[in-house]
PyMOL Python script that loads the backbone (N, CA, C, O; Angstrom):
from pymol import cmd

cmd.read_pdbstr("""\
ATOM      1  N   UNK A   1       9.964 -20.783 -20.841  1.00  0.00           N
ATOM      2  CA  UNK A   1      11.323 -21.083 -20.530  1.00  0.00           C
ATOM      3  C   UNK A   1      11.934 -21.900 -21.648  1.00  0.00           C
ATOM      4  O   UNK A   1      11.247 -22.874 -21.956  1.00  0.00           O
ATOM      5  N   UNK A   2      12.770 -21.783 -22.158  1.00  0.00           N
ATOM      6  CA  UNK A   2      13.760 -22.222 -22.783  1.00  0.00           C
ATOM      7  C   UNK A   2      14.587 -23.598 -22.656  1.00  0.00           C
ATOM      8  O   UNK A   2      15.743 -23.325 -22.331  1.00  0.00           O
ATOM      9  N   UNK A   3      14.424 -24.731 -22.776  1.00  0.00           N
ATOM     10  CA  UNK A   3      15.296 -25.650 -22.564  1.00  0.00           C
ATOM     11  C   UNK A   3      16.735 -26.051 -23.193  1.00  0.00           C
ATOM     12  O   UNK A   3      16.884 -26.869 -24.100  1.00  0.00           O
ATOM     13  N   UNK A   4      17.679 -25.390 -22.605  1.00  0.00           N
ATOM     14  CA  UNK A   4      18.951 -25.986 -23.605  1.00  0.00           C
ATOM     15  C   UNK A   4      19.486 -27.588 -23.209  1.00  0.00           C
ATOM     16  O   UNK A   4      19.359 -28.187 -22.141  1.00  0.00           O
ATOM     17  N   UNK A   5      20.111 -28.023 -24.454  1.00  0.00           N
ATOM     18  CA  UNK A   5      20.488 -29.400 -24.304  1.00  0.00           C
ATOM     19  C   UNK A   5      21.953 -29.037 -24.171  1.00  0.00           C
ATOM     20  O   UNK A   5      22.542 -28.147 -24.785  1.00  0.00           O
ATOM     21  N   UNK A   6      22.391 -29.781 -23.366  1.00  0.00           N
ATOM     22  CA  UNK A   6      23.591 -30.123 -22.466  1.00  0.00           C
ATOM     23  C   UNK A   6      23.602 -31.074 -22.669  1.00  0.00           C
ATOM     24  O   UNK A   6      22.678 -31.821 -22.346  1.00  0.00           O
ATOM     25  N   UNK A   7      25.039 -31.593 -23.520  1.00  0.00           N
ATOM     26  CA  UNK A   7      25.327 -33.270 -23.243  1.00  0.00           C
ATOM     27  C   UNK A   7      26.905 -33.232 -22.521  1.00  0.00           C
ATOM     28  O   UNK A   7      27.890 -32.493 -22.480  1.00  0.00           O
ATOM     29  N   UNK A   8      26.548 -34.230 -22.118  1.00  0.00           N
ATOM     30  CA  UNK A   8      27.708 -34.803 -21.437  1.00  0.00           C
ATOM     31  C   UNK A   8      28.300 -35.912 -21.348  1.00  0.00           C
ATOM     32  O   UNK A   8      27.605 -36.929 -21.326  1.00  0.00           O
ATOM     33  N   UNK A   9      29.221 -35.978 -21.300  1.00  0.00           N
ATOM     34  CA  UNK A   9      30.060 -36.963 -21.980  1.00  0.00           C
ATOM     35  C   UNK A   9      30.369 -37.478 -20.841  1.00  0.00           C
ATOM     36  O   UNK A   9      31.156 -36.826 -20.155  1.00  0.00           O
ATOM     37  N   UNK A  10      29.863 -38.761 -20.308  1.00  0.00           N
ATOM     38  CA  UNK A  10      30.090 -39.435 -18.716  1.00  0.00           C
ATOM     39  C   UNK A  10      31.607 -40.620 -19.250  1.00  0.00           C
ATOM     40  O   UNK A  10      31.601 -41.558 -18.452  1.00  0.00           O
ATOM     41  N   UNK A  11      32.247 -40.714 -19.818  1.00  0.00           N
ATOM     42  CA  UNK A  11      33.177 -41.731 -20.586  1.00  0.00           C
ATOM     43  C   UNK A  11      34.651 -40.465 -20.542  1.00  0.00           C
ATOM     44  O   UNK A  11      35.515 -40.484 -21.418  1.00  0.00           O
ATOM     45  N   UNK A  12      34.663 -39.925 -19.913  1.00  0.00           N
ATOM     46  CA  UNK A  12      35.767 -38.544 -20.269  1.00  0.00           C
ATOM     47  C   UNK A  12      36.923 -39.138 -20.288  1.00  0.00           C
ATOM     48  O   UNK A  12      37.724 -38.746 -21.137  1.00  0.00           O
ATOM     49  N   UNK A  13      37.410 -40.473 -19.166  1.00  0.00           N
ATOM     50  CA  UNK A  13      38.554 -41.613 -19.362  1.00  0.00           C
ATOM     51  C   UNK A  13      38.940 -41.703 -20.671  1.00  0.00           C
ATOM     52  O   UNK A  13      39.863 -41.242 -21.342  1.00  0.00           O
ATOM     53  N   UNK A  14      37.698 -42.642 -20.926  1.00  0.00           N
ATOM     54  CA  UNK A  14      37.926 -43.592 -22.499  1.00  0.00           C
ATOM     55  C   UNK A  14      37.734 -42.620 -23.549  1.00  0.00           C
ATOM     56  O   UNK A  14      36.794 -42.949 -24.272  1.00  0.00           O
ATOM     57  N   UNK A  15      38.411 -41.301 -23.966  1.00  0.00           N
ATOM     58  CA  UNK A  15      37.817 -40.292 -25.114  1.00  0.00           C
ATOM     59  C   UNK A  15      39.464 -40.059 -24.776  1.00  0.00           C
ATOM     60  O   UNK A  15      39.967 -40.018 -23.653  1.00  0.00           O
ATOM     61  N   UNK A  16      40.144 -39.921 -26.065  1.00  0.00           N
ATOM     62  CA  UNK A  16      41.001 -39.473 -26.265  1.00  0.00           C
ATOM     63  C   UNK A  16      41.922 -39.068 -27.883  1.00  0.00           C
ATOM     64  O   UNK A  16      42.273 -39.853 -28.764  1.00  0.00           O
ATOM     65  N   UNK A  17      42.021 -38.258 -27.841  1.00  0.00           N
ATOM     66  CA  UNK A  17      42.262 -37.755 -29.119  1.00  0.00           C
ATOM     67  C   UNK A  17      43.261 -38.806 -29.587  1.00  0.00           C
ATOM     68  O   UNK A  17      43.897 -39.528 -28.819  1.00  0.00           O
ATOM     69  N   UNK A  18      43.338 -38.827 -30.823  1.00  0.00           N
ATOM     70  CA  UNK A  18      44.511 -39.655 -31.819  1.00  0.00           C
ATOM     71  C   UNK A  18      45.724 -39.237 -31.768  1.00  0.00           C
ATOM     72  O   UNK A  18      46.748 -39.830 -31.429  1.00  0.00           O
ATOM     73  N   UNK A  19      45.528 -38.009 -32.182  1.00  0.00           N
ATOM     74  CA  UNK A  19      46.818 -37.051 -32.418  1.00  0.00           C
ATOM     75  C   UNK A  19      47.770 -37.475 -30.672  1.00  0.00           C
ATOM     76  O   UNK A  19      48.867 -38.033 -30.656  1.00  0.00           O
ATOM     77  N   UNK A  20      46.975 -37.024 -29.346  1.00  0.00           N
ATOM     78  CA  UNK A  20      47.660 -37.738 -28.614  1.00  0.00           C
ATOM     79  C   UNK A  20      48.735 -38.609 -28.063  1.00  0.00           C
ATOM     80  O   UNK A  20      49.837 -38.657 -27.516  1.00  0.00           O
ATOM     81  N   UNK A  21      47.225 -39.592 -28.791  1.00  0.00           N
ATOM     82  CA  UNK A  21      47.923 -41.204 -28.652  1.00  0.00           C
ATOM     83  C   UNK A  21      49.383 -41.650 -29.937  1.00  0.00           C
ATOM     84  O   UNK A  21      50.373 -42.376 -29.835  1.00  0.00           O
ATOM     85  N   UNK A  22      49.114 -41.225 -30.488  1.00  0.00           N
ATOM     86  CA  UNK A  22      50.045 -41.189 -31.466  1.00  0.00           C
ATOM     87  C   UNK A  22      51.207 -40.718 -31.364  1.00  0.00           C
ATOM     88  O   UNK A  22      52.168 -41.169 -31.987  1.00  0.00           O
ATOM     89  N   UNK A  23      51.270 -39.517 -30.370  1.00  0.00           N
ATOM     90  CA  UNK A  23      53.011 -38.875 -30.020  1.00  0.00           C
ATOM     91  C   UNK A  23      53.072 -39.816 -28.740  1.00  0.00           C
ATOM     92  O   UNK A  23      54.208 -40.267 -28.593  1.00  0.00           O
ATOM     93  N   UNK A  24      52.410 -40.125 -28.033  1.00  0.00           N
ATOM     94  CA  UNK A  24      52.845 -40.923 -27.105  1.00  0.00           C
ATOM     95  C   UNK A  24      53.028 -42.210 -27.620  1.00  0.00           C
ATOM     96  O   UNK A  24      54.221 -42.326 -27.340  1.00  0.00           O
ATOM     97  N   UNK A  25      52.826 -42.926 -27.991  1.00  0.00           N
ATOM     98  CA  UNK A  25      53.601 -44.045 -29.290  1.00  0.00           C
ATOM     99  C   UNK A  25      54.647 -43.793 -29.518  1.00  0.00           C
ATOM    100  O   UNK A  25      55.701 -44.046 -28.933  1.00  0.00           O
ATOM    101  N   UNK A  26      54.445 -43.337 -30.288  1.00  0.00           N
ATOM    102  CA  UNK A  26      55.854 -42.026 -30.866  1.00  0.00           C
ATOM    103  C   UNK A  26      57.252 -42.065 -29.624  1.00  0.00           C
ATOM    104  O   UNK A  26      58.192 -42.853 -29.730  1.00  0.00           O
ATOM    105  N   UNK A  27      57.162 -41.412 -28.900  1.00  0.00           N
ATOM    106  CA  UNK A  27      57.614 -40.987 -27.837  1.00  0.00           C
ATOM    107  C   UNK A  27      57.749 -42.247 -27.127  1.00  0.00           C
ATOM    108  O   UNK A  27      58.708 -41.977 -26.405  1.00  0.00           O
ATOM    109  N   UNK A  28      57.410 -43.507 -26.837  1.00  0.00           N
ATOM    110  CA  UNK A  28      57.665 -44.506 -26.245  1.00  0.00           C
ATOM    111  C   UNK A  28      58.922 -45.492 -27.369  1.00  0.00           C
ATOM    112  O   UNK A  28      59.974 -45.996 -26.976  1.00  0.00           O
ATOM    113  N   UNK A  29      58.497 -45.511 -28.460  1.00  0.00           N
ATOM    114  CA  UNK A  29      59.394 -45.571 -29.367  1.00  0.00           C
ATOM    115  C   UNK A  29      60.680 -45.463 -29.384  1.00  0.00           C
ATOM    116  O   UNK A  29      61.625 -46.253 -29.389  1.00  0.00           O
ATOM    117  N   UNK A  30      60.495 -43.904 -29.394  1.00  0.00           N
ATOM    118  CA  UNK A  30      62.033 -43.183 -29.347  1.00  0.00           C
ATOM    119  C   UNK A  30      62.965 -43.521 -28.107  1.00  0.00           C
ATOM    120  O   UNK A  30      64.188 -43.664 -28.116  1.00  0.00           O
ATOM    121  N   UNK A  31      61.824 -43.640 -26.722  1.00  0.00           N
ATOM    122  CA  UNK A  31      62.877 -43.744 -25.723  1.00  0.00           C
ATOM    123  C   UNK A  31      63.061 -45.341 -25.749  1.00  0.00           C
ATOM    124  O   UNK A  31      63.762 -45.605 -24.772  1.00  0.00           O
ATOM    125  N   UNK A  32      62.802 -46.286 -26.301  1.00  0.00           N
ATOM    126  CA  UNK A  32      62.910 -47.542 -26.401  1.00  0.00           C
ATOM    127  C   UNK A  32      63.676 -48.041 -27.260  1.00  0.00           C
ATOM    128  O   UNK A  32      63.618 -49.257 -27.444  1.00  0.00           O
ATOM    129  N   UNK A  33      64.580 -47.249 -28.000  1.00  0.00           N
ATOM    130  CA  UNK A  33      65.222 -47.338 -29.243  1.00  0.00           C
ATOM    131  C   UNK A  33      66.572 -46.622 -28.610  1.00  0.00           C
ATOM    132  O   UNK A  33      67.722 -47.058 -28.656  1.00  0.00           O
ATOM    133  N   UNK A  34      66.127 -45.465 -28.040  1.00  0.00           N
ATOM    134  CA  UNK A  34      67.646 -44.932 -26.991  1.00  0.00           C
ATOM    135  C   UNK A  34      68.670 -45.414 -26.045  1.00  0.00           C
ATOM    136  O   UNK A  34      69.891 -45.321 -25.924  1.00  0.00           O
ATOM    137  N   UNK A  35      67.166 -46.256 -25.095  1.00  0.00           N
ATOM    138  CA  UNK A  35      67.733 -47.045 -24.185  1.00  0.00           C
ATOM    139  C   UNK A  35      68.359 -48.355 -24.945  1.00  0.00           C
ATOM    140  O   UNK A  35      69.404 -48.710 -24.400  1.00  0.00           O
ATOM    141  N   UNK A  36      68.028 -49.068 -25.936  1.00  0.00           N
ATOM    142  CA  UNK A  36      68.459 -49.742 -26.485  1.00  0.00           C
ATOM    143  C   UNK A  36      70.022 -49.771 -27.127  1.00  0.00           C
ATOM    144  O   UNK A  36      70.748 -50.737 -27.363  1.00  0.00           O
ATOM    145  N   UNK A  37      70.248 -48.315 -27.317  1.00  0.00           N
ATOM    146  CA  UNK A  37      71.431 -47.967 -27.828  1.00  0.00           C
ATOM    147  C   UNK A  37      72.195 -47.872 -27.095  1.00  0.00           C
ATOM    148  O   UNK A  37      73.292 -48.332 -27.415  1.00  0.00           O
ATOM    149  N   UNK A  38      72.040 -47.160 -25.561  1.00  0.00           N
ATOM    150  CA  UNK A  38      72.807 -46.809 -24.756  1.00  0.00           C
ATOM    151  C   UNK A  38      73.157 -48.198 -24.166  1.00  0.00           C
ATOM    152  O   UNK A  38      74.152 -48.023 -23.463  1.00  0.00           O
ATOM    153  N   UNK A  39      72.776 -49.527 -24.137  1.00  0.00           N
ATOM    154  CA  UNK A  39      72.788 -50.396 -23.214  1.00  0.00           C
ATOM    155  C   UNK A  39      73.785 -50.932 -24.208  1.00  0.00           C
ATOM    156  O   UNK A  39      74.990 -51.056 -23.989  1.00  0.00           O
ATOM    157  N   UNK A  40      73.144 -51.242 -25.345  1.00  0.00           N
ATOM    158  CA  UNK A  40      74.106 -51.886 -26.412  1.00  0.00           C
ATOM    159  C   UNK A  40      75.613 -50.993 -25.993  1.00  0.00           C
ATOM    160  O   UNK A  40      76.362 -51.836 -25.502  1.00  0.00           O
ATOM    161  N   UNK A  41      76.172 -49.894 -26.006  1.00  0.00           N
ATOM    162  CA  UNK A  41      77.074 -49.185 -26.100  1.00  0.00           C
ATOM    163  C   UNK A  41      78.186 -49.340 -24.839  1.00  0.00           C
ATOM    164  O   UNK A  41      79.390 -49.344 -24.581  1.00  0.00           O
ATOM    165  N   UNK A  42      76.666 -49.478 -24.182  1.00  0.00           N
ATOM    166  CA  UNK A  42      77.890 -49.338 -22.732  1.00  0.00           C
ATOM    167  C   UNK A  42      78.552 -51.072 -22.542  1.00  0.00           C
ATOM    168  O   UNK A  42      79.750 -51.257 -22.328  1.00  0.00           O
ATOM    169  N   UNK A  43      77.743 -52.004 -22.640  1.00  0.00           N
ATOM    170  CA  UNK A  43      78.105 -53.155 -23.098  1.00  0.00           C
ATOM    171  C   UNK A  43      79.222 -53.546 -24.063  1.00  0.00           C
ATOM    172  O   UNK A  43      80.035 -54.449 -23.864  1.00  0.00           O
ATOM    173  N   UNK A  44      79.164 -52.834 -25.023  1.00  0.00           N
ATOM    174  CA  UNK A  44      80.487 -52.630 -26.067  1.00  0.00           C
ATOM    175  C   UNK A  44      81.645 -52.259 -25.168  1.00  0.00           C
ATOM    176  O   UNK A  44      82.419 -53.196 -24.971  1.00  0.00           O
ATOM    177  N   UNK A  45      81.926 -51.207 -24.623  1.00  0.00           N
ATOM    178  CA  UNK A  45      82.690 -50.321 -23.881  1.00  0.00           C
ATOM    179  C   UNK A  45      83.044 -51.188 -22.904  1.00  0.00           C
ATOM    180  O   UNK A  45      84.215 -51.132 -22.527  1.00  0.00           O
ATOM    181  N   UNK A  46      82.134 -52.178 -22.273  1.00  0.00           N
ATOM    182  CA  UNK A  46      82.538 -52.983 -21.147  1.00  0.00           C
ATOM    183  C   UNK A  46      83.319 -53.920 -21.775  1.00  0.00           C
ATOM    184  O   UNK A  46      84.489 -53.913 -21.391  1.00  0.00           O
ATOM    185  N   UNK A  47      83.028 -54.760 -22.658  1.00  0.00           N
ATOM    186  CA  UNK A  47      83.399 -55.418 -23.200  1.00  0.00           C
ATOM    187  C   UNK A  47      85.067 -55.729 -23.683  1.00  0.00           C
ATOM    188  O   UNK A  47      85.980 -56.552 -23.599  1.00  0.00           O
ATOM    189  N   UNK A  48      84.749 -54.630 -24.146  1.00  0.00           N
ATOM    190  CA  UNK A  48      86.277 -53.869 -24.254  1.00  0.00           C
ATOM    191  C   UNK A  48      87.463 -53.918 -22.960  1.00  0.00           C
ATOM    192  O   UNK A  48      88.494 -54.587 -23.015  1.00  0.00           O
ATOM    193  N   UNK A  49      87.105 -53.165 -21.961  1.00  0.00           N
ATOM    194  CA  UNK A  49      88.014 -53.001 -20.780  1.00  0.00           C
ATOM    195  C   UNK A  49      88.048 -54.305 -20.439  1.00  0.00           C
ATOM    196  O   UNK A  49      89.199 -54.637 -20.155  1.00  0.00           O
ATOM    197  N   UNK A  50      86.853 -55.648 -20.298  1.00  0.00           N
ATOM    198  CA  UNK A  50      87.447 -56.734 -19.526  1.00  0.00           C
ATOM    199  C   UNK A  50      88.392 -57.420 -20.687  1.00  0.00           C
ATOM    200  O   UNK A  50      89.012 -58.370 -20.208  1.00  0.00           O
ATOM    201  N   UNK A  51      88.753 -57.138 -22.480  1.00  0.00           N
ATOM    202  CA  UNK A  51      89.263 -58.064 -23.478  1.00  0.00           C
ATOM    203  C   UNK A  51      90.531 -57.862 -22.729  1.00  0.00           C
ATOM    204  O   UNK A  51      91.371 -58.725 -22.477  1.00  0.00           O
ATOM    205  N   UNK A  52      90.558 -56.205 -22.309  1.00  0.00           N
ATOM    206  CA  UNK A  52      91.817 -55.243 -22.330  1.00  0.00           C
ATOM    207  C   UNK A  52      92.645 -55.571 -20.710  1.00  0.00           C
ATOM    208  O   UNK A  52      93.754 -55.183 -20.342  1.00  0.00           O
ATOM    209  N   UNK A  53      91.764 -56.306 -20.070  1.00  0.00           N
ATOM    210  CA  UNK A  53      92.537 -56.727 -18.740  1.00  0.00           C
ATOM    211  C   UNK A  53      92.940 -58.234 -18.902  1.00  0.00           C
ATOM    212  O   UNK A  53      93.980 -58.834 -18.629  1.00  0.00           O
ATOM    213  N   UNK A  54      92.146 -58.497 -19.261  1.00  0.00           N
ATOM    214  CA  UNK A  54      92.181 -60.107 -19.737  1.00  0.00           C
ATOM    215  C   UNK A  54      93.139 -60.537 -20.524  1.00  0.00           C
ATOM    216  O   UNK A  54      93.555 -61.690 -20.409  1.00  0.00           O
ATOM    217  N   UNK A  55      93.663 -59.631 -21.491  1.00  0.00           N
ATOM    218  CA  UNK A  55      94.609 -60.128 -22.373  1.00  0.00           C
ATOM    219  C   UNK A  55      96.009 -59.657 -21.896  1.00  0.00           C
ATOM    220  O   UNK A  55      97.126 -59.930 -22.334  1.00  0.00           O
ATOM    221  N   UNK A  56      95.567 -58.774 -20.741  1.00  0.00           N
ATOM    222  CA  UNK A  56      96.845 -58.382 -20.269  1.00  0.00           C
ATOM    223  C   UNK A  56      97.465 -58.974 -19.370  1.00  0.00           C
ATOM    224  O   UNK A  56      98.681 -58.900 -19.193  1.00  0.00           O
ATOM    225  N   UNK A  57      96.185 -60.026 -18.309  1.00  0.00           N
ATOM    226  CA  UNK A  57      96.963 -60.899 -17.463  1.00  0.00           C
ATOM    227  C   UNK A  57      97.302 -62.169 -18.178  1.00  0.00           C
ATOM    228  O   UNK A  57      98.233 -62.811 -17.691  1.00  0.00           O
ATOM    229  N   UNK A  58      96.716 -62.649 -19.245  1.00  0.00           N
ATOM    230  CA  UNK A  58      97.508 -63.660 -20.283  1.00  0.00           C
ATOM    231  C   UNK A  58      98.956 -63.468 -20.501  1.00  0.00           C
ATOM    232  O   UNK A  58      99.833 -64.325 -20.389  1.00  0.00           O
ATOM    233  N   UNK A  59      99.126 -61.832 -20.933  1.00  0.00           N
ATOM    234  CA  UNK A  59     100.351 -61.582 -21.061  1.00  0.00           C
ATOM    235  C   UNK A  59     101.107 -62.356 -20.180  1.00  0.00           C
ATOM    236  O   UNK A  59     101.683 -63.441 -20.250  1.00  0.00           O
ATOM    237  N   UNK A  60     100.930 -61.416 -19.256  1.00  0.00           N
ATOM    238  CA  UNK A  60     101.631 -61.409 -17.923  1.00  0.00           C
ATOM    239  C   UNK A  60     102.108 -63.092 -17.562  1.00  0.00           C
ATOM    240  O   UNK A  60     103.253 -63.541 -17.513  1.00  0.00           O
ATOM    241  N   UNK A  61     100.682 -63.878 -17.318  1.00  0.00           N
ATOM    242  CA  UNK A  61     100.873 -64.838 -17.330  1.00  0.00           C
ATOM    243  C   UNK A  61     101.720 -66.284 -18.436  1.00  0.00           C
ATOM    244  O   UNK A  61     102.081 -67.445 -18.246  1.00  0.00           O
ATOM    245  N   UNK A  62     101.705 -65.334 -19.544  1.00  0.00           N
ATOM    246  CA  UNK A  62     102.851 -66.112 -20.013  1.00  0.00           C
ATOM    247  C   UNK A  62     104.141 -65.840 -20.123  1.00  0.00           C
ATOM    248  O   UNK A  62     104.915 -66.624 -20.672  1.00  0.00           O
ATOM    249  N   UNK A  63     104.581 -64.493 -19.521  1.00  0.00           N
ATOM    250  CA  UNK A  63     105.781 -64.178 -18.934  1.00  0.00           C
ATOM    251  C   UNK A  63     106.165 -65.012 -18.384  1.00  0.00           C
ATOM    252  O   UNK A  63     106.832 -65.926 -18.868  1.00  0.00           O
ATOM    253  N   UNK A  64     105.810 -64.886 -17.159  1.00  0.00           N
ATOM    254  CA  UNK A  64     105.908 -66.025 -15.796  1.00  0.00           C
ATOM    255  C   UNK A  64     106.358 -67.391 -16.255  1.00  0.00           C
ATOM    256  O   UNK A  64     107.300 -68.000 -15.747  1.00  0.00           O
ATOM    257  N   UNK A  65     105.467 -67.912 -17.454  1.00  0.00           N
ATOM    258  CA  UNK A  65     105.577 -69.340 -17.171  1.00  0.00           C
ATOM    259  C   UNK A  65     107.278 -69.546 -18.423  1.00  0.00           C
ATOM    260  O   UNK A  65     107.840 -70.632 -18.564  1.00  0.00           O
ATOM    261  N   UNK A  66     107.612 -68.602 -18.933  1.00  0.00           N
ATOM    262  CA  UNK A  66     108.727 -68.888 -19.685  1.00  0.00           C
ATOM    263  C   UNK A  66     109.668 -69.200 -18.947  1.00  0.00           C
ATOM    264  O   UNK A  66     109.420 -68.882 -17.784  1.00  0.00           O
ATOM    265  N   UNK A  67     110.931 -69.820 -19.113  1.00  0.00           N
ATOM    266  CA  UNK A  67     111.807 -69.989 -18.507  1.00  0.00           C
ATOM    267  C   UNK A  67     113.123 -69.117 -18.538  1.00  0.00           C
ATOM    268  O   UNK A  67     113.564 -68.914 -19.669  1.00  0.00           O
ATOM    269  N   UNK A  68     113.964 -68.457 -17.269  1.00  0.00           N
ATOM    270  CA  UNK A  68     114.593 -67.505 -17.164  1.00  0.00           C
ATOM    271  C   UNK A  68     115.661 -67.549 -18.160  1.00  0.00           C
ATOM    272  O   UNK A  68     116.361 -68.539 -17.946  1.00  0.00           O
ATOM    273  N   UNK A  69     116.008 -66.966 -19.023  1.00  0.00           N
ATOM    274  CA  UNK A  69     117.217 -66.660 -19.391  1.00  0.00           C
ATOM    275  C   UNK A  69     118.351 -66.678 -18.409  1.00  0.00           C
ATOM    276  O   UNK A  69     118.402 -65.715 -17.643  1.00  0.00           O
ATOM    277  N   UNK A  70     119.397 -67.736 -18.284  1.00  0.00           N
ATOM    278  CA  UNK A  70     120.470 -67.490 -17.463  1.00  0.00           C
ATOM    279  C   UNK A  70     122.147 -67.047 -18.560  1.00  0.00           C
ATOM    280  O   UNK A  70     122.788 -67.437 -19.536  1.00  0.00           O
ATOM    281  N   UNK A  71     122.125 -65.917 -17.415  1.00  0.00           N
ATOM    282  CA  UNK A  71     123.382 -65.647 -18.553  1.00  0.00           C
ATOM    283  C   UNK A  71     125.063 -66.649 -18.075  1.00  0.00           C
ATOM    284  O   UNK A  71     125.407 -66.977 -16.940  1.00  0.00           O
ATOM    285  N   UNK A  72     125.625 -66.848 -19.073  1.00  0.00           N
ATOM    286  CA  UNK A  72     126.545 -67.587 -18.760  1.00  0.00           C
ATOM    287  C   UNK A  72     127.826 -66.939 -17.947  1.00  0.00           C
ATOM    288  O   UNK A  72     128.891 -67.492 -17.671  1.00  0.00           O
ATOM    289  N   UNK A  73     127.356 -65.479 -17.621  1.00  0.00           N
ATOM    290  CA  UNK A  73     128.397 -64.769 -17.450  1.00  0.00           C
ATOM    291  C   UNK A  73     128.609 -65.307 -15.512  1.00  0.00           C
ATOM    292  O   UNK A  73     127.768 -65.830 -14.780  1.00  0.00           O
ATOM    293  N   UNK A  74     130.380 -64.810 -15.133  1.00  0.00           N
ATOM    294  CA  UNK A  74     130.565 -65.350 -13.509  1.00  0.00           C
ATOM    295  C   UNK A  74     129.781 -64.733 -12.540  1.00  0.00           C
ATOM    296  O   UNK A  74     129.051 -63.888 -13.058  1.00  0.00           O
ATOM    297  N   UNK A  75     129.685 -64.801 -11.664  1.00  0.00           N
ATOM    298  CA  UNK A  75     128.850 -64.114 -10.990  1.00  0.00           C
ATOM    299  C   UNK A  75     130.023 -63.098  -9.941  1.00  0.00           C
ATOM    300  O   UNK A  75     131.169 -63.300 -10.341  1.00  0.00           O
ATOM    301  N   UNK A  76     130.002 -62.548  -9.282  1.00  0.00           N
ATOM    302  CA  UNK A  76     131.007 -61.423  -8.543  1.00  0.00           C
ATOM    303  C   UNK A  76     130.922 -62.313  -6.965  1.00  0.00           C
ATOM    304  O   UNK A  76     130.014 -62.518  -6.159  1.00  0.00           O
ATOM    305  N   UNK A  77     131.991 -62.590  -7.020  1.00  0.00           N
ATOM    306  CA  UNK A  77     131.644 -63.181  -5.358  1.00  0.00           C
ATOM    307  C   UNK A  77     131.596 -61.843  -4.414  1.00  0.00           C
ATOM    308  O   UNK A  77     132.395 -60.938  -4.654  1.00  0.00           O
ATOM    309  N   UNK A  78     130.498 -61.701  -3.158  1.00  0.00           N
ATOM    310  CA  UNK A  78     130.007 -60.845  -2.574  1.00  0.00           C
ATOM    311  C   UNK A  78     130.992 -60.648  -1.226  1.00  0.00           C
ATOM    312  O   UNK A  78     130.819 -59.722  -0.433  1.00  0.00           O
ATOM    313  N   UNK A  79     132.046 -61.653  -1.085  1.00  0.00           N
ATOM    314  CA  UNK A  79     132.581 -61.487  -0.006  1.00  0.00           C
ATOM    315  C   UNK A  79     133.932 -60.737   0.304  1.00  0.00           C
ATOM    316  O   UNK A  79     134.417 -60.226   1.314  1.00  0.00           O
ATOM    317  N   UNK A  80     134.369 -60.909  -1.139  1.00  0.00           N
ATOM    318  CA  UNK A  80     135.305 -60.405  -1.540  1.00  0.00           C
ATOM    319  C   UNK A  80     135.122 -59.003  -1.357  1.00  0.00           C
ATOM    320  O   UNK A  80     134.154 -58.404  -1.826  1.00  0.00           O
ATOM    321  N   UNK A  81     136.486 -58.188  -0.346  1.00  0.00           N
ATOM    322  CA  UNK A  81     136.571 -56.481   0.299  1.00  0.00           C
ATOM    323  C   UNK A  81     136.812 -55.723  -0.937  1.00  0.00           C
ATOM    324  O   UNK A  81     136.929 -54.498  -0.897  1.00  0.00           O
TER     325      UNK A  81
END
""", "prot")
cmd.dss("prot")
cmd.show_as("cartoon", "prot")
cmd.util.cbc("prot")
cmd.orient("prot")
């Protein structure tokens, strides 16, 4: 009889190719660099709409606090037919 050798590799977990591990690196990278962008961006964009409300109730609010122009003109009495 013939004995063949059979090995086996009881570690099949801990064995993993490079090439692998390396696009998954890779690939953690990329999406960590995306999300980074997108957060930065949308943050920009936010940023923006509250300058853009904010400066608009300043406006507003210093409308208000000016004082009315009164014109010197008579006024129409209302009772008069």
């Amino acid at each position: 009889m013939k004995k063949e050798k059979t090995e086996t590799n009881n570690n099949q977990f801990t064995t993993v190719k490079t090439g692998y591990a390396r696009i998954a690196v890779l690939l953690l990278a990329i999406n960590f660099c995306l999300t980074g962008y997108v957060v930065y961006s949308m943050n920009s964009t936010m940023q923006t709409q509250i300058d853009n409300v904010t400066s608009g109730q300043e406006v507003q609010q210093a409308r208000q606090a000016e004082p009315a122009e009164v014109a010197d003109e008579p006024q129409a009495d209302e009772n008069k037919e």
